[in-house]
Phi, psi and omega in degrees: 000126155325106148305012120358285191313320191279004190281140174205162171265123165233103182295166189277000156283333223268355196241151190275136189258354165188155177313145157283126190276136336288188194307295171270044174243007161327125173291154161254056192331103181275079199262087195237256176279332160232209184255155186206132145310073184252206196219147182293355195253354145269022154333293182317342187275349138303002165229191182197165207296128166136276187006176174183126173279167170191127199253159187243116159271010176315124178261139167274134169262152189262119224254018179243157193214152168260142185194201195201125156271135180222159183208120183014061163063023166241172196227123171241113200296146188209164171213148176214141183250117153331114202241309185202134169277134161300297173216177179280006141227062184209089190253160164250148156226165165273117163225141176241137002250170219271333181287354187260016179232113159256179147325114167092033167280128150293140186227083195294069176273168176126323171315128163272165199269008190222005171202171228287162149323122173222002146213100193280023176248026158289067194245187207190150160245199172205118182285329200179116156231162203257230181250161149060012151103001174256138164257186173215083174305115183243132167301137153289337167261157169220169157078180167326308172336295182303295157009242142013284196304289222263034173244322158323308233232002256190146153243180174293151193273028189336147101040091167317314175297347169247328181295296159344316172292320201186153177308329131154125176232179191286324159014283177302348173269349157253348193270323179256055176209120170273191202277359173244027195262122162230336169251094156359152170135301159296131137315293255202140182250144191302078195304301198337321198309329184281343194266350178287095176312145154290336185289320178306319188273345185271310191274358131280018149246010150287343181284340177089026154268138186237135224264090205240167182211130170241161129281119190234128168280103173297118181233171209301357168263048160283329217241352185312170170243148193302127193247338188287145180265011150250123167343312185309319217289325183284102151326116174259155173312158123315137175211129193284125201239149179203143180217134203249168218284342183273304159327313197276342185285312181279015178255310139342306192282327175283336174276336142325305170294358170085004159312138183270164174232108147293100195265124158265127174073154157331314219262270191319317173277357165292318188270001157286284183332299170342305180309324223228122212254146163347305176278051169033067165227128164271122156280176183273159157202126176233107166148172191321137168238115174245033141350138174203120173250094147222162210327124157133340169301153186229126212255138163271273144034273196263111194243336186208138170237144159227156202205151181273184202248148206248197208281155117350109188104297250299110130345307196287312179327292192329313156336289180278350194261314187260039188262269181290328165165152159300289173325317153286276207321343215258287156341305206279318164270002176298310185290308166302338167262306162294024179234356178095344177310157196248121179252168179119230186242319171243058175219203195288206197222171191202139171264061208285081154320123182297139162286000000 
């Protein structure tokens, strides 16, 4: 397929620079046979007792950094986004800019763009780079240390489509974070995911829906843009995931009862698919998924996804195109840009039934 097919205009009021307060007052697109206008805090009423939800608990950290590249004794301003760890001192990242960096570079991270160095023992060599500007950095700290340095020294990891706009604040360390995040690990945060409340979440278990957590580490090539022009021709990153002997045994049990599964977000539902063998049995699964869904999948899994609404181009568009339909979606954002919905990471929601 062309990526081509997937192109849409999208103006630039349509994207959104923070979140709606509260979370789930987040508009909601309903895309079943036709189209429908809510609010995210009406979910429950689209599902029903026996369901089951699945949430991606990955927390992000924060993984873009500021620095000084040095070489026989000149000096260069630099930025890296932290993409997938290697070892416990060893990351690949995006750095810019990627042409003034070889092998065997020293890299003095922690500096911000507005003030002196405050951890100089964040220093790094960069072992090997690669296309499109990711290297492979090995720390001089490793382990919690390294950690630690890089919880300091380390900002939220914004969006190139919202970073471009406007600055990153402390805001963004609760607003790009959902309300469940429990294990380390992402750049990027599982967005469907920001739209969720404990009160949202206590009225779908009171609905008698029940509430699962998988992991998937979101990395910073999510946000890459597709350069090939036929599908076939694109690579996705690999990014590491787990879903555990339990999770997957009550997802199971819920689909024996004729219960449906609900993915919030792209991220949960890649790593189910992954997860889920020819015969629709969910396995346990822990390691890499590079998984690319477009139109002609055939979904083991997923019976209803909500997602936020995506790029142009998009690996994710594709996503959603070969979920719900190409032709509805194309309608469904046709509709959502022209009704004012926010698009993005911090913009509004979409309500997807599998075709």
């Amino acid at each position: 397929m062309r990526v081509d097919d997937f192109d849409f205009n999208l103006p630039e009021d349509n994207i959104a620079l923070r979140p709606a307060s509260p979370r789930d007052a987040a508009r909601l697109l309903i895309v079943k046979d036709g189209l429908e206008d809510r609010r995210v805090r009406d979910l429950p009423s689209y599902l029903q007792s026996g369901d089951a939800i699945v949430f991606n608990d990955t927390r992000v950290i924060p993984a873009r950094l500021f620095g000084i590249r040095t070489r026989e004794g000149s000096a260069v301003r630099v930025e890296a986004t932290l993409h997938k760890r290697l070892s416990p001192h060893r990351w690949t990242a995006f750095m810019k800019p990627g042409k003034r960096l070889s092998p065997g570079d020293r890299i003095r991270l922690g500096e911000t763009q507005d003030r002196a160095c405050s951890l100089a023992t964040l220093d790094a060599t960069l072992e090997e780079k690669g296309e499109g500007g990711e290297v492979t950095l090995a720390f001089d700290l490793s382990g919690p240390d390294l950690d630690a340095a890089i919880a300091t020294a380390g900002v939220m990891p914004l969006p190139p489509y919202i970073a471009a706009l406007r600055r990153e604040d402390d805001q963004d360390l609760t607003d790009y974070q959902t309300v469940y995040a429990r294990h380390d690990g992402s750049v990027a945060a599982p967005t469907a995911g920001l739209h969720f409340t404990p009160a949202l979440l206590d009225a779908l278990s009171a609905g008698g829906v029940s509430l699962h957590q998988v992991t998937l580490h979101v990395g910073a090539g999510t946000f890459l843009p597709v350069k090939a022009e036929d599908t076939a021709d694109h690579r996705m990153h690999p990014e590491y995931g787990e879903v555990s002997l339990e999770t997957a045994a009550a997802l199971n049990a819920v689909k024996a009862r004729g219960g449906r599964i609900l993915c919030i977000g792209t991220t949960s539902l890649r790593l189910l698919e992954s997860a889920t063998g020819e015969d629709g049995v969910i396995r346990p699964f822990a390691g890499e998924t590079s998984i690319f869904i477009t139109p002609g999948y055939r979904f083991r899994a997923c019976d209803i996804l909500m997602t936020n609404f995506h790029l142009p181009r998009s690996t994710l568009f594709m996503l959603v195109c070969a979920f719900a339909g190409t032709d509805r979606m194309k309608r469904a954002y046709a509709h959502a840009i022209e009704t004012g919905y926010r698009f993005y990471s911090y913009g509004d929601a979409s309500l997807l039934f599998r075709a």
